[in-house]
N, C-alpha and C positions, 0 to 999 in steps of 0.2 A: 504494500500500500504506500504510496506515495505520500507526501510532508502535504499535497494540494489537496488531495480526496479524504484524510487524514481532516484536515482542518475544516472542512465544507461538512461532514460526517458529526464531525462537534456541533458545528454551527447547526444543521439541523437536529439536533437532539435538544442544541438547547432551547430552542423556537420551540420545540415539543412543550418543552416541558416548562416553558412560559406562558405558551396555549393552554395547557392543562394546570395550572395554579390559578391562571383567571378563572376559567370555568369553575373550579372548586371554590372558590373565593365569593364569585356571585352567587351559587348556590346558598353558600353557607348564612351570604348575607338577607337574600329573600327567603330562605328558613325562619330566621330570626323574627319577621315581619314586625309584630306591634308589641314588641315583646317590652313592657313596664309604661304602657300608657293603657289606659282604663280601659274599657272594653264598652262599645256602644248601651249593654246590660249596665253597669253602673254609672248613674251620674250623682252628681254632689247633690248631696238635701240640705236646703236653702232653710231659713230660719222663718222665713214667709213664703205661704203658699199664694204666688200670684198665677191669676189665670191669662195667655196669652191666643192671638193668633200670628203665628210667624210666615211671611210670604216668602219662599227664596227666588233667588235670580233664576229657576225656570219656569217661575208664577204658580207657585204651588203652594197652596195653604196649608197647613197645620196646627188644631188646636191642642193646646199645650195648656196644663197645668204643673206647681213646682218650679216654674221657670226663673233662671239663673245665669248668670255668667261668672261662670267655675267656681258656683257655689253662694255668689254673691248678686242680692236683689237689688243692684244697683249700675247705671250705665257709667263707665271710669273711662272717661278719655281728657283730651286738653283742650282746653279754650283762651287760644293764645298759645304764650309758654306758660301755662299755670294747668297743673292739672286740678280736676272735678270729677266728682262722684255724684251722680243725680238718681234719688231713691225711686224706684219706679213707680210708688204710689203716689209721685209728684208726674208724671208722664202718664198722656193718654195716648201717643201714634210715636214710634220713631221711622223715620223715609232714609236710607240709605245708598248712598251713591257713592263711587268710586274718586278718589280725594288725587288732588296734585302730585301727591306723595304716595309711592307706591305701596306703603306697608301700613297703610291706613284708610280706611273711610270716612268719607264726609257723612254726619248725621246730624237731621233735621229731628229734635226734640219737642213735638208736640205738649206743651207744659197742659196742666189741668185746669189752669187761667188762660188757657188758649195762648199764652205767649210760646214766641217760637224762638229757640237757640239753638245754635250749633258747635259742634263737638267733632272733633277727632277721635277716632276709635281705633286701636292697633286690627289688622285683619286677625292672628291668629289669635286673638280671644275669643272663646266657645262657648257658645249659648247652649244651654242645656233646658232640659226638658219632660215631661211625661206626657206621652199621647195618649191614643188608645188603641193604640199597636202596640203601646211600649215605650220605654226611651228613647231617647231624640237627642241627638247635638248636632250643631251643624257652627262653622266658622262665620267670624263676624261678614268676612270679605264672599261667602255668600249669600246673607241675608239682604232683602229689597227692602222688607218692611216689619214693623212691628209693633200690633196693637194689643195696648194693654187691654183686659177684660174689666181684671179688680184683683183684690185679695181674696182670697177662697176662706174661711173659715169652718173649722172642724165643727160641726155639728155635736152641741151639746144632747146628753140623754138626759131623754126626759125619766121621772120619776114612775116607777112602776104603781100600779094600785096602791094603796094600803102604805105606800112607801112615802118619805119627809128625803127631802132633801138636806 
């Protein structure tokens, strides 16, 4: 064997075997999928149960009670450079649209006084959910819209016959 067919003979084994560690490589990593982020089955229980309808960007409704972002009943983005947290039983509609800034949405704040402000929203904050299929999240950057219902409250029992509260 020659010093030339010797050396093309390496070079292809080692092309092999650079082919084959990718392949093993991206297996390994699409194995792994969503492995330490929640599972569509769990979302965060919020400390108020508000009732919502959320519209996404391919015009699809979803009523939604428990609703949250990531656990929390309130909308967190900036207006200006100052950040705000607007509780959502101060919000009747929020209208969302894609902002200047790629890692944000612009959000139109339907106040319950009818006044209107606007907000910055990060896209990958997740709104969370219970339908009636089940749990719901969906990311800020695709939701179009979102009207509040109310707050849900638990249903007190009532006192059986014979019975004192």
């Amino acid at each position: 064997m020659t010093f030339g067919v010797l050396c093309e003979t390496i070079e292809f084994a080692r092309r092999r075997a650079m082919k084959a560690g990718i392949v093993i490589f991206t297996l390994a990593v699409l194995a792994m999928g969503n492995l330490g982020a929640p599972g569509v089955d769990e979302i965060p229980e919020p400390d108020r149960n508000f009732a919502a309808v959320v519209v996404d960007k391919a015009m699809v409704s979803t009523h939604l009670e428990k609703v949250s972002f990531d656990g929390k009943t309130v909308f967190v983005g900036y207006r200006g450079k100052g950040e705000v947290s607007v509780s959502f039983d101060k919000v009747k509609h929020a209208a969302f649209e894609d902002s200047e800034e790629p890692s944000y949405q612009l959000v139109r704040l339907t106040l319950a006084d009818d006044r209107i402000v606007e907000i910055k929203m990060k896209n990958v904050l997740t709104l969370f959910g219970m339908s009636e299929l089940g749990p719901f999240r969906i990311k800020v950057r695709n939701i179009s819209s979102i009207s509040l219902v109310g707050e849900k409250t638990e249903p007190q029992e009532k006192p059986r016959k014979g019975e004192s509260k």
